[in-house]
C-alpha positions as CSV (number, residue, x, y, z in Angstrom):
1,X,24.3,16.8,40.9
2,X,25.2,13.6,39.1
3,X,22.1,13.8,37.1
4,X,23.2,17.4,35.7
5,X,26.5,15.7,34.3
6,X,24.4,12.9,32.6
7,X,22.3,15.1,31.2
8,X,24.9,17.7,30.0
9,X,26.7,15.0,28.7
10,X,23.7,13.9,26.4
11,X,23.9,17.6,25.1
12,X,27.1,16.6,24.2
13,X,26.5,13.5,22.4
14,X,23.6,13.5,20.3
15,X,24.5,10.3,17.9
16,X,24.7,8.3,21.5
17,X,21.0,10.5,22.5
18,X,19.7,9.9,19.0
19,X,20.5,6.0,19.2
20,X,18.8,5.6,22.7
21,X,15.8,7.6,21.9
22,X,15.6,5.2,18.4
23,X,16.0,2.0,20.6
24,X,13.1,3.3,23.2
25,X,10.6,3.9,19.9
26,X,12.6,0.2,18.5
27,X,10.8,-1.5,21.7
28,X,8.0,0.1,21.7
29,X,7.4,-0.5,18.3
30,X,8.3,-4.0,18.2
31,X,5.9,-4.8,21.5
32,X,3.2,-2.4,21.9
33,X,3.0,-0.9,18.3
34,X,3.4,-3.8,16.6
35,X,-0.2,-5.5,17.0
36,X,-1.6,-2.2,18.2
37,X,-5.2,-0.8,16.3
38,X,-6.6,2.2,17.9
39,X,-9.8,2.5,16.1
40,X,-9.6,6.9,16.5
41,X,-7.2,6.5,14.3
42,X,-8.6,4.9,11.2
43,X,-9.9,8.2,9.8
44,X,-6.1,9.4,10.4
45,X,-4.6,6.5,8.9
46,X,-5.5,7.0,4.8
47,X,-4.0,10.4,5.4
48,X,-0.7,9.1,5.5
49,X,-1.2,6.4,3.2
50,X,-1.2,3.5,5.7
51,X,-3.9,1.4,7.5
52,X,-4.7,1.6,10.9
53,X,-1.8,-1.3,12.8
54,X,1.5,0.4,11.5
55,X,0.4,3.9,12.5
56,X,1.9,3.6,15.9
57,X,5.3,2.5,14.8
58,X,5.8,5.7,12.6
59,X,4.6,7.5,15.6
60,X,6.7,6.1,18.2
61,X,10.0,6.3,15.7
62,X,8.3,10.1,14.4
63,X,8.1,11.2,18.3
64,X,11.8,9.9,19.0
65,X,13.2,11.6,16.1
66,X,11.2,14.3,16.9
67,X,12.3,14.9,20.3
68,X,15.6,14.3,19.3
69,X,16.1,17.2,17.1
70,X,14.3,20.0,18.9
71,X,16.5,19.0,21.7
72,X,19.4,20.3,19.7
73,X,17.6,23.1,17.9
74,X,15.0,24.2,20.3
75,X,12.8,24.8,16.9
76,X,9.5,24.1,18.1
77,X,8.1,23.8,14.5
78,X,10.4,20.4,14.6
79,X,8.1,18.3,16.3
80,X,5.3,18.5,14.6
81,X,6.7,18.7,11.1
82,X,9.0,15.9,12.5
83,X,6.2,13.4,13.6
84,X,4.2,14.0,9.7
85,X,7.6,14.3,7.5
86,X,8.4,10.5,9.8
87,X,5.0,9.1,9.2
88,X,5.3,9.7,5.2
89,X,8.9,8.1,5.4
90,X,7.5,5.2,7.5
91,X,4.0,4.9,5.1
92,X,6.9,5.1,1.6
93,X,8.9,2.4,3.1
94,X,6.0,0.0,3.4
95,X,4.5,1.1,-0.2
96,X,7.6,0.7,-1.7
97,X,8.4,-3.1,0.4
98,X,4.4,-4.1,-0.8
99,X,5.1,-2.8,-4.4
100,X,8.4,-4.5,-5.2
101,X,7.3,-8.0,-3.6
102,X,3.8,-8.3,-4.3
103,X,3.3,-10.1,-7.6
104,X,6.5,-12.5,-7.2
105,X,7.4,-12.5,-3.6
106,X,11.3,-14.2,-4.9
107,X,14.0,-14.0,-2.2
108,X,15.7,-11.1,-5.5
109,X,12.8,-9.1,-5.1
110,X,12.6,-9.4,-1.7
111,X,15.8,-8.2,-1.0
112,X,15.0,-5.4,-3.4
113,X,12.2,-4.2,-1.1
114,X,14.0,-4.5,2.0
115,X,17.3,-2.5,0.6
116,X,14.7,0.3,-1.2
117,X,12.3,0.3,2.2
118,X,15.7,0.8,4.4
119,X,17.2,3.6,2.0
120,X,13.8,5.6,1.5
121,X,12.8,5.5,5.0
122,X,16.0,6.5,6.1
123,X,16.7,8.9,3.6
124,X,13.5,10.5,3.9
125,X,13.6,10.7,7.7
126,X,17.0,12.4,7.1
127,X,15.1,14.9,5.1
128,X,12.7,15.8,7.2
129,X,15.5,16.5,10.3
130,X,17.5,18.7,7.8
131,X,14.8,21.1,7.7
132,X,15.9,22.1,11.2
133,X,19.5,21.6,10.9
134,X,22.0,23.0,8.6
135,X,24.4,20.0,8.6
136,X,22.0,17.2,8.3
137,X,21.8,18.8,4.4
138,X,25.3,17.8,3.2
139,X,25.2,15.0,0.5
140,X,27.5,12.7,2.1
141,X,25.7,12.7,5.2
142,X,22.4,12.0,3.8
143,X,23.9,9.1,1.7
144,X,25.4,7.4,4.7
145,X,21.8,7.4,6.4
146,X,20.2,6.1,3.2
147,X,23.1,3.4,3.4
148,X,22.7,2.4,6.5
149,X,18.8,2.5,6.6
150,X,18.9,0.0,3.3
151,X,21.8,-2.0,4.8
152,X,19.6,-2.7,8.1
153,X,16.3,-3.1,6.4
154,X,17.7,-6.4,5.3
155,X,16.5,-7.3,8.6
156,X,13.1,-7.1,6.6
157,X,13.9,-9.8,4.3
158,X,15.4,-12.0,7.0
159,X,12.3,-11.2,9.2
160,X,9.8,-12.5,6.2
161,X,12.1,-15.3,5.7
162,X,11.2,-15.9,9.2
163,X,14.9,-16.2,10.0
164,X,14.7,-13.8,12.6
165,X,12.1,-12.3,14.6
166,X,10.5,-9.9,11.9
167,X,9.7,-7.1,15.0
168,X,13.3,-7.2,15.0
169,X,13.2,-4.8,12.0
170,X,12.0,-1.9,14.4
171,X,14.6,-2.8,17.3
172,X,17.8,-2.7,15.5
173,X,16.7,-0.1,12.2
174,X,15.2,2.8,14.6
175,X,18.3,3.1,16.8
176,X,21.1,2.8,13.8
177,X,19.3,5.5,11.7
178,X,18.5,7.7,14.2
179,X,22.2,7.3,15.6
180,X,23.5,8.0,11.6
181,X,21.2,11.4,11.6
182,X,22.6,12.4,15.3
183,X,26.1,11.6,14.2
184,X,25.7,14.3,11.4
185,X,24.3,16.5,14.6
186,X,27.7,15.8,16.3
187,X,29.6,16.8,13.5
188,X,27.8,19.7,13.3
189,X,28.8,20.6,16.9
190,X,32.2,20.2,16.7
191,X,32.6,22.4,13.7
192,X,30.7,25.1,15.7
């Protein structure tokens, strides 16, 4: 019985749902994911842009976000187009991170790529859930995802710096955008 309040009470929280499933793929991304190849995957990988070792950690964040929002919608055409949209987010982040650091690799620059990695990820993410759900498309809620996403992907510049533990990127990021795109789905609730 007390299991059927817990999980009602997820129904009724999906920011709080959202942030937990974002901090399961965070861990797994920053343990298993993070020096996992899976050699099936290198035909997979050019598809999206990437090489084989980040694929999982778009996956794991893809599958969470994924979940996540057919949970609300019950759309099942969510979690496939969830996992790919997620993957190209994941795969623009890291282009646009290599492209803006690459020939000078200054802390400016640096902190360029983390902010634009955070935002586009994020914001692209954000896209991909608003497909399936009408209030994830308003402007303001897509700009505080962005925002947040660029705000914690300083974690990326600080993780290069090796001031902090650069998986830490995946642990903190994950859950804080995925929370931002489920606080737009709890919005949405309460004007239903």
């Amino acid at each position: 019985m007390a299991s059927a309040g817990i999980i009602g009470g997820w129904r009724d929280r999906p920011d709080i749902t959202m942030a937990g499933l974002g901090l399961v793929s965070g861990v797994l991304s920053a343990t298993v994911g993070y020096d996992l190849e899976i050699a099936w995957l290198k035909p997979v990988a050019p598809l999206f842009f990437l090489d084989v070792g980040p694929m999982p950690i778009g996956f794991f964040f893809g599958a969470a976000v994924a979940f996540g929002i057919w949970w609300w919608t019950r759309n099942p055409w969510s979690v496939p187009a969830l996992l790919v949209t997620t993957m190209y987010a994941w795969s623009a982040a890291i282009q646009i991170a290599i492209r803006l650091q690459r020939n000078v690799d200054d802390d400016p620059h640096l902190i360029a790529a983390s902010l634009a990695a955070g935002a586009v990820g994020a914001g692209l993410t954000h896209a991909g859930c608003a497909l399936f759900s009408r209030g994830l498309r308003q402007p303001m809620r897509i700009a505080v995802t962005c925002g947040v996403g660029a705000l914690f992907g300083l974690l990326f510049f600080f993780g290069q710096r090796k001031f902090i533990d650069e998986r830490l990127l995946f642990v903190v990021w994950q859950p804080v955008v995925a929370f931002c795109i489920g606080m737009a789905l709890a919005e949405r609730n309460r004007e239903a």
